[in-house]
LUMTINU-512138 format. One record per atom (N, C-alpha, C): residue in three letters; x, y, z. Coordinates in steps of 0.2 Angstrom, whole numbers, plus 5000, padded with zeros to 4 digits. Example, Ala and Ser with C-alpha at 12.3 -4.5 7.8 and 13.67 -1.06 7.14 Angstrom:
Ala506649725039/Ala506249785039/Ala506649845039/Ser506449895035/Ser506849955036/Ser506450005039/
This chain:
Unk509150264931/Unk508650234936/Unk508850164938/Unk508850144945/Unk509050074947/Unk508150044946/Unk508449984942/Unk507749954939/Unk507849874940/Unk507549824943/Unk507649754941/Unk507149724938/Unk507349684933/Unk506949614929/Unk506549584932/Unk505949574931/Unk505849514936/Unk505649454930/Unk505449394932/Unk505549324927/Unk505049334922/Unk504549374921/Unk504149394915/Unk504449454911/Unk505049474913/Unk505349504908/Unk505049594909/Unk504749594916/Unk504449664918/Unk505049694923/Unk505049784921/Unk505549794922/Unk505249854930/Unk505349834935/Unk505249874940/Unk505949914942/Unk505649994943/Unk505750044947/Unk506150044956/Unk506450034958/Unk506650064965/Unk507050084968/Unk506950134971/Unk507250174976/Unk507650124982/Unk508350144985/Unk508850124988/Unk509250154991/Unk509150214998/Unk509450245001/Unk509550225008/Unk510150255008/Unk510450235018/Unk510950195015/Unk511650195025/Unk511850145023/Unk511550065021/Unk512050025019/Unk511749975015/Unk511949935021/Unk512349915025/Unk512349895033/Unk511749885037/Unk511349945036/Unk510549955042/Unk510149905041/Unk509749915047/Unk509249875044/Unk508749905039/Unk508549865035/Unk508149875029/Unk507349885031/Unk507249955029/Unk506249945029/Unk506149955022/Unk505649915020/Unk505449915013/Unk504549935013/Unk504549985008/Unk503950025008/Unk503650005002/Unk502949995004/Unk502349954997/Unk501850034996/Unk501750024990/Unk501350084991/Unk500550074988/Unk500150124987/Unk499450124987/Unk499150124979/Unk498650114978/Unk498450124969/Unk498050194971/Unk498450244966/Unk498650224957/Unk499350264959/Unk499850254966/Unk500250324966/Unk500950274964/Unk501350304967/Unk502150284965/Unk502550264972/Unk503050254973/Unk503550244977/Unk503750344981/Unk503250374978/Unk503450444979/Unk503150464984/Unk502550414986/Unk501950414990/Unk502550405000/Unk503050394996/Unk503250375005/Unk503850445007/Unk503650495004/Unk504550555004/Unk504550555014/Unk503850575014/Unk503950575021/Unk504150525027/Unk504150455024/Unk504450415029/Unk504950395025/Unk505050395019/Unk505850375018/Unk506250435020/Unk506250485018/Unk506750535022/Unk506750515029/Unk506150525032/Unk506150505041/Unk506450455044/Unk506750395041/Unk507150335042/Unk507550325041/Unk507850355034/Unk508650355033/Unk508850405037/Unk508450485038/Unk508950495044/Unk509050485051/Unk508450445052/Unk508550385058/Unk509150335057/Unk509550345051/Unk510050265050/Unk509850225047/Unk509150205046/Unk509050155042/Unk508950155034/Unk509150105031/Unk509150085023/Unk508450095024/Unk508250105017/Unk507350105017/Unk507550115008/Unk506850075006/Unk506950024999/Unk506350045000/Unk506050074991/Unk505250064989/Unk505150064980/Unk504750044979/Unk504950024971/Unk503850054968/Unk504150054962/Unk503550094958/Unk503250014958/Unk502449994958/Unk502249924956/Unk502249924949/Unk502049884946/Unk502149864940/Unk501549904937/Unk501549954931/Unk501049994928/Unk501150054930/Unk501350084938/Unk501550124940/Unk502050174940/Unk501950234940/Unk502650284942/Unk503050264937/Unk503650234936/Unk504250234931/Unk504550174932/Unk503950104933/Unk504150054932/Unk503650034923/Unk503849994922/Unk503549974914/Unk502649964914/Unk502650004909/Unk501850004908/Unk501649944904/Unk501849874907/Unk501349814904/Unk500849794902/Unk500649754900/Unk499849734898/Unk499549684903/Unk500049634906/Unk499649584910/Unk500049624917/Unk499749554923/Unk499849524927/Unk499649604933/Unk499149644933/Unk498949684936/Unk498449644942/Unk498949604947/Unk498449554951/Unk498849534956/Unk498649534963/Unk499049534967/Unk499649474969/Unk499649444966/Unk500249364964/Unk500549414962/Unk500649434955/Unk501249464952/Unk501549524957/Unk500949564959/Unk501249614965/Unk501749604969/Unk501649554972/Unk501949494977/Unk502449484973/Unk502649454968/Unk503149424966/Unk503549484962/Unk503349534961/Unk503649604958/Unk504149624967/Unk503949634971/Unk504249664976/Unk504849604980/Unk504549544980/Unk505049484980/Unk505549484976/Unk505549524968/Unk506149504964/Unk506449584967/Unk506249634968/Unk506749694971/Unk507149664977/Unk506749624982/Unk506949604989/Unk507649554988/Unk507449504983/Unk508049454982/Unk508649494979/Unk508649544974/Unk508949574971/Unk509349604974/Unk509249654980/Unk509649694985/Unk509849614991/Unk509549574991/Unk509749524995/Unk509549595002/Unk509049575003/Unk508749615010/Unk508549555014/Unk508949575020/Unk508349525026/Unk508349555032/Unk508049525036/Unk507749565043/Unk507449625042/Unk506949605036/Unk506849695034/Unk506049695039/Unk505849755036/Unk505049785040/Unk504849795033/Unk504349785032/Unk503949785026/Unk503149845028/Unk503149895025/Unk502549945029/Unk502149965022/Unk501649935022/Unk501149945013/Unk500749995017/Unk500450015012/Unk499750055011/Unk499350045007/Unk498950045010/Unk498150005006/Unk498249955003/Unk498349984995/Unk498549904991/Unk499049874993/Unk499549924994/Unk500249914995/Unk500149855003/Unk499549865007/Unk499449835013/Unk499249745010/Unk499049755005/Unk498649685002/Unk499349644998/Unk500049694995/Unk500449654993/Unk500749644999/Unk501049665005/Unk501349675010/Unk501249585011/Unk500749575013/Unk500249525013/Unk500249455010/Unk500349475004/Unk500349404999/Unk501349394999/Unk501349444999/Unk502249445000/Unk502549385004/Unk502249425010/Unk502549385017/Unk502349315016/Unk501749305015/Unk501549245015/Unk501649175008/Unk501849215003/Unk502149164999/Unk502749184999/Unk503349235002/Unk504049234996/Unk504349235007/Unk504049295010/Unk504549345013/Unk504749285021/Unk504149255021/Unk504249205028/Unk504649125025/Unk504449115018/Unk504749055016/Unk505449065015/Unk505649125014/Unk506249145012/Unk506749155021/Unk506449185023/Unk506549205029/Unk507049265028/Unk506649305025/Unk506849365025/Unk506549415027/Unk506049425031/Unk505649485034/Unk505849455041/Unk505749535044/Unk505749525052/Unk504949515055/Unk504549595053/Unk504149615053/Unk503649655048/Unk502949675051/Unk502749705046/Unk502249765048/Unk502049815043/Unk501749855046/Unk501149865039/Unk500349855042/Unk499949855037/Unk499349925036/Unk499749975035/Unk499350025034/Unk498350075030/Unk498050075035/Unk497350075030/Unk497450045025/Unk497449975027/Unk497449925021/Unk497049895021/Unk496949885012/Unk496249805008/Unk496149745012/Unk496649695017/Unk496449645017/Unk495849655023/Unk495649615025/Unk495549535019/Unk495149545014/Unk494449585014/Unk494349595008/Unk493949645008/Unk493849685002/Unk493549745002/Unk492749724999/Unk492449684996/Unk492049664991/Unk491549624995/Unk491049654994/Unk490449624999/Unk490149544994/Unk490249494999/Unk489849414995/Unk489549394999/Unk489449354998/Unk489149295002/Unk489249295009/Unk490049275010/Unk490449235014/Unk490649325017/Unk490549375013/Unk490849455017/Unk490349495017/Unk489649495019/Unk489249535016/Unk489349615022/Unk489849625025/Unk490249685027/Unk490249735020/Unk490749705016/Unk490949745014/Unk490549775007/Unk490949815001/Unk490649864999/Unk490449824990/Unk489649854990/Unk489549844985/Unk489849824978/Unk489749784973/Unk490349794967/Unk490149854963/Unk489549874963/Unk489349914959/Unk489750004962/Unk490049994968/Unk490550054972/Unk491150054966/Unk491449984964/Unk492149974961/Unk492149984955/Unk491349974950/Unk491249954945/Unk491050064945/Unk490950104949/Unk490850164947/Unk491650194945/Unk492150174951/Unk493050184951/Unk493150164943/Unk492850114941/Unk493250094933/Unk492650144928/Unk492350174931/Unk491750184924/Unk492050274924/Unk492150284932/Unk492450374933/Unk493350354928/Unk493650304929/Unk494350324928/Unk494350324919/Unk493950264916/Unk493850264909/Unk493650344907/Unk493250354909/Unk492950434906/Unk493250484907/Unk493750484910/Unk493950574912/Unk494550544919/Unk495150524918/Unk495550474922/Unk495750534927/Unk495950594923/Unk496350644925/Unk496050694931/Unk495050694929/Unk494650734932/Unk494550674939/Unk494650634938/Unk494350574944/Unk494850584949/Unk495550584948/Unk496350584952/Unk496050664956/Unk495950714952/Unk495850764955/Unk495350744960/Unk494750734958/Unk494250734965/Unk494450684969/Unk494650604968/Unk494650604973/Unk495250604978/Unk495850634975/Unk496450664980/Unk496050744982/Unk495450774980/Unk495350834982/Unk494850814988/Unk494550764988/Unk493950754994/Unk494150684998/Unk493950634998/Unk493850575003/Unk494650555004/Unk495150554998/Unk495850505001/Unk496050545008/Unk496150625005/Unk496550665013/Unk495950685017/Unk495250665017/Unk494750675020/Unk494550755019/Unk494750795013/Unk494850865012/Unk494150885011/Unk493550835009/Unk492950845009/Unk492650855016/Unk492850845022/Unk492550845028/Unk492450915029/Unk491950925032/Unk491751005035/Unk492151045041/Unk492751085037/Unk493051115040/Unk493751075040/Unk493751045035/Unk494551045032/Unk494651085028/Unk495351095029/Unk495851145025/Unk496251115020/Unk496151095014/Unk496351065008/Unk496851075008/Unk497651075005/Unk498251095003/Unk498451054996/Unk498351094994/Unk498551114985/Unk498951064983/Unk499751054986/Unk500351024985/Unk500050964985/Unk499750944991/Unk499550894991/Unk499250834987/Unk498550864985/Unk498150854980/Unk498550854972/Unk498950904973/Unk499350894964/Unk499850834965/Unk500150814969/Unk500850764971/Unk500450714970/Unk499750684974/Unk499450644972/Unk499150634963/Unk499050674960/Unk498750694954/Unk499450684947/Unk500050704952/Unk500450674947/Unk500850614946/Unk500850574953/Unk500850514952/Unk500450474948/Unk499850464951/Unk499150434946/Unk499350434939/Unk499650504936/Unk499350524929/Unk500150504928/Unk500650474932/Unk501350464929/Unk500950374924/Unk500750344930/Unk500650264927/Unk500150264921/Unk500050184920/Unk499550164916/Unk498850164916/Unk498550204914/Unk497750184915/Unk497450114915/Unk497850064911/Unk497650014911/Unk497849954917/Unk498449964916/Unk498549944924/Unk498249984930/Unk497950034931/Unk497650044934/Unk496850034936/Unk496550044929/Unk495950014930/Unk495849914930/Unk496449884930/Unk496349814932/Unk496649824939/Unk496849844942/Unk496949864949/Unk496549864953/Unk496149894950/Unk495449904955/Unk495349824957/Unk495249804953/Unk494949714953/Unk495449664958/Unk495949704958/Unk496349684961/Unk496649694970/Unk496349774971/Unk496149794979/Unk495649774980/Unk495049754975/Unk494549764981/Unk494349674981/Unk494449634975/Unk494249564975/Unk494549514975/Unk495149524979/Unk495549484980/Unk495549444989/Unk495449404990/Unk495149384996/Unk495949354998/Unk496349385005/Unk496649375009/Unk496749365016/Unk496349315015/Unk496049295023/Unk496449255024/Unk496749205021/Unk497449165019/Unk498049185021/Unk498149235018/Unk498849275017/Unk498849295025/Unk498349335030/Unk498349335034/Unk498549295040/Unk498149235038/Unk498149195044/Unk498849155043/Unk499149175035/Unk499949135037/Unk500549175039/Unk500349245040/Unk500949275044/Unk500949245051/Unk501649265056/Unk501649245059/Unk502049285062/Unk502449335059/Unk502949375060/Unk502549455065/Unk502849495069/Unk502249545071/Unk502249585067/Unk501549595067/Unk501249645060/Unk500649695066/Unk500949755064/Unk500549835066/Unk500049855060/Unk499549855065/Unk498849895059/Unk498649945060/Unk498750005058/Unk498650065058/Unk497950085055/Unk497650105056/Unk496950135052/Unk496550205054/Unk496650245051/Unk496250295052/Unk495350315053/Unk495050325056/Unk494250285060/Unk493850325055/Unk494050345053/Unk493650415046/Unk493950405038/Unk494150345037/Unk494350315033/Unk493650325027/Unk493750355021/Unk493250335018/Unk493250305011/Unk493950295010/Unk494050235004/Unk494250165007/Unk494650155012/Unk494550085015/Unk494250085020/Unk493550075020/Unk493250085029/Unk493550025034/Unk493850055040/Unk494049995044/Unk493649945047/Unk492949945048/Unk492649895050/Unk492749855044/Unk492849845038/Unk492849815033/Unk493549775031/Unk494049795035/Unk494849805036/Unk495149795042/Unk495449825044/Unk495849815049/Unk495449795057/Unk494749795057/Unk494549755061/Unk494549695062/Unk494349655055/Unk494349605054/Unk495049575053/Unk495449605051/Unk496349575049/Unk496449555057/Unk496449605061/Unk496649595068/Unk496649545069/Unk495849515068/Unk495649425072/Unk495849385068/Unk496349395061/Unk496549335059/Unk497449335061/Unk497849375061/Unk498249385063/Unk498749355069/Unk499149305069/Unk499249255075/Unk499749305079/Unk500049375078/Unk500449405080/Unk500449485080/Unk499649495079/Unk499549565078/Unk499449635082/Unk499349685082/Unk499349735086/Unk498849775083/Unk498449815083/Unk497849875079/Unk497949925084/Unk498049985078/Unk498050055085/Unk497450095077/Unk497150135081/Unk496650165077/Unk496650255079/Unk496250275075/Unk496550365075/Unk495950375073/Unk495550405077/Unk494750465078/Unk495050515073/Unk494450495066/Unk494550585063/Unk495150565058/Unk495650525060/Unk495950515054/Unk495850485048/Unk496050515039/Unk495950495035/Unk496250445029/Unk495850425025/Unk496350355021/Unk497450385020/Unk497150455018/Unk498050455017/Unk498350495022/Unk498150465029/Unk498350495036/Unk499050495037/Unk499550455031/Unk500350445034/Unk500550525028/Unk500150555024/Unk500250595023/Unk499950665027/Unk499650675030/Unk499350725031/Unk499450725039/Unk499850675041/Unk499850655049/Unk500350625051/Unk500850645046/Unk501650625046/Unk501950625052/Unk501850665055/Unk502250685061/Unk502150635065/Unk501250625067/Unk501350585073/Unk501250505071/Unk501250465065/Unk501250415060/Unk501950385061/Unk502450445059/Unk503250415058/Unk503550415066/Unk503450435071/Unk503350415077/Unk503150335080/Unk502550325078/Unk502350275079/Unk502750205074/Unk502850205069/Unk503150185063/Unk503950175068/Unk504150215072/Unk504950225071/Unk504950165077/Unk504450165084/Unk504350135091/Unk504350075086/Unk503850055083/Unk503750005082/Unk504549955078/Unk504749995076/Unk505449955071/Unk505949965076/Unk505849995081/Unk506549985087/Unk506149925090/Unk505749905092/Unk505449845095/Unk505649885102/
């Protein structure tokens, strides 16, 4: 397996296909899945030509089941040691969810100092924050996140099934049609990683405030969000990022759900492909 070090001695997982000439998109993925979460737009881009780069996060998929640093700094600086490693520049960066929150802290501490990203693509994603306070009384209860750590302690396996079986593909909505494969790919990535880095993850999508991170991109960044989102709701997300973003663009999908680049591939990687030809 191609794996790099990073300076805490944690050994990250990634994926490196296409020629090595192309331009580079580099793919962030969502909690609690793998780098496995992208088959549909890694295949869709290397057959376009392009190198496309995606790595398991740290606790994840078949990168090292660590003890510490399940927080989005180390996330950020776990995908910077991939990025320096392959020496990639002018890349496209396109997270989901969490993956949208590392995307985020990346560019803003490693990817634009470095001058190594072109652009960015933020998928129904965490910023700026998901956790209702003072300063964000939008957003959702803690007592919502504190149910996510009390369901994954008690039964990890039964919770991956529900909710890859109802809200992430919106399969719970009246008059969808569920798809098995689906539901189980999600269910085997989960159950690849660490519960424990998963259950400090939680802490780490939903109460991490980058409203910072936002406001120092400067590179253009696409927001994609499904309007039936029911684990990242967009008015909590990508409406709000939009007005921090000194270079952004928001396209939004009626009906579409949180894992909409999975179940809506087709017209997703389309959209996804316009935007990387500019």
């Amino acid at each position: 397996m191609a794996t790099v070090t990073t300076s805490d001695g944690t050994e990250i997982y990634y994926k490196d296909w296409g020629p090595k000439d192309s331009r580079p998109i580099v793919f962030h993925h969502g909690w609690p899945l793998s780098s496995d979460d992208w088959d549909a737009q890694m295949l869709f881009f290397v057959q376009n030509g392009y190198r496309v780069v995606a790595h398991d996060r740290r606790g994840h998929g078949r990168s090292a089941q660590v003890s510490e640093g399940h927080d989005m700094d180390h996330y950020a600086a776990d995908a910077a040691a991939v990025v320096e490693h392959l020496d990639l520049r002018d890349a496209v960066h396109i997270g989901h969810s969490t993956g949208g929150g590392e995307v985020a802290r990346y560019i803003a501490k490693f990817g634009q100092p470095q001058g190594r990203v072109a652009s960015a693509v933020l998928v129904s994603s965490v910023p700026p924050l998901m956790l209702k306070t003072d300063a964000n009384p939008e957003g959702l209860p803690l007592k919502v996140f504190d149910r996510f750590r009390d369901a994954l302690a008690a039964n990890r396996a039964q919770f991956y099934l529900d909710v890859a079986g109802g809200p992430f593909y919106g399969f719970n909505r009246d008059g969808a049609k569920a798809i098995p494969g689906v539901i189980q790919n999600w269910w085997r990535q989960g159950m690849m990683g660490s519960p424990k880095a998963h259950y400090e993850g939680i802490k780490a999508f939903s109460e991490t405030d980058q409203t910072e991170d936002l406001k120092a991109i400067t590179v253009p960044t696409l927001l994609l969000h499904g309007e039936d989102d029911q684990i990242v709701p967009i008015a909590d997300a990508s409406l709000k990022s939009i007005k921090l973003l000194k270079n952004g663009a928001l396209k939004t999908y009626p009906g579409y759900p949180h894992g909409m680049l999975t179940v809506h591939a087709d017209v997703l990687n389309t959209v996804l492909l316009d935007f990387v030809k500019g």
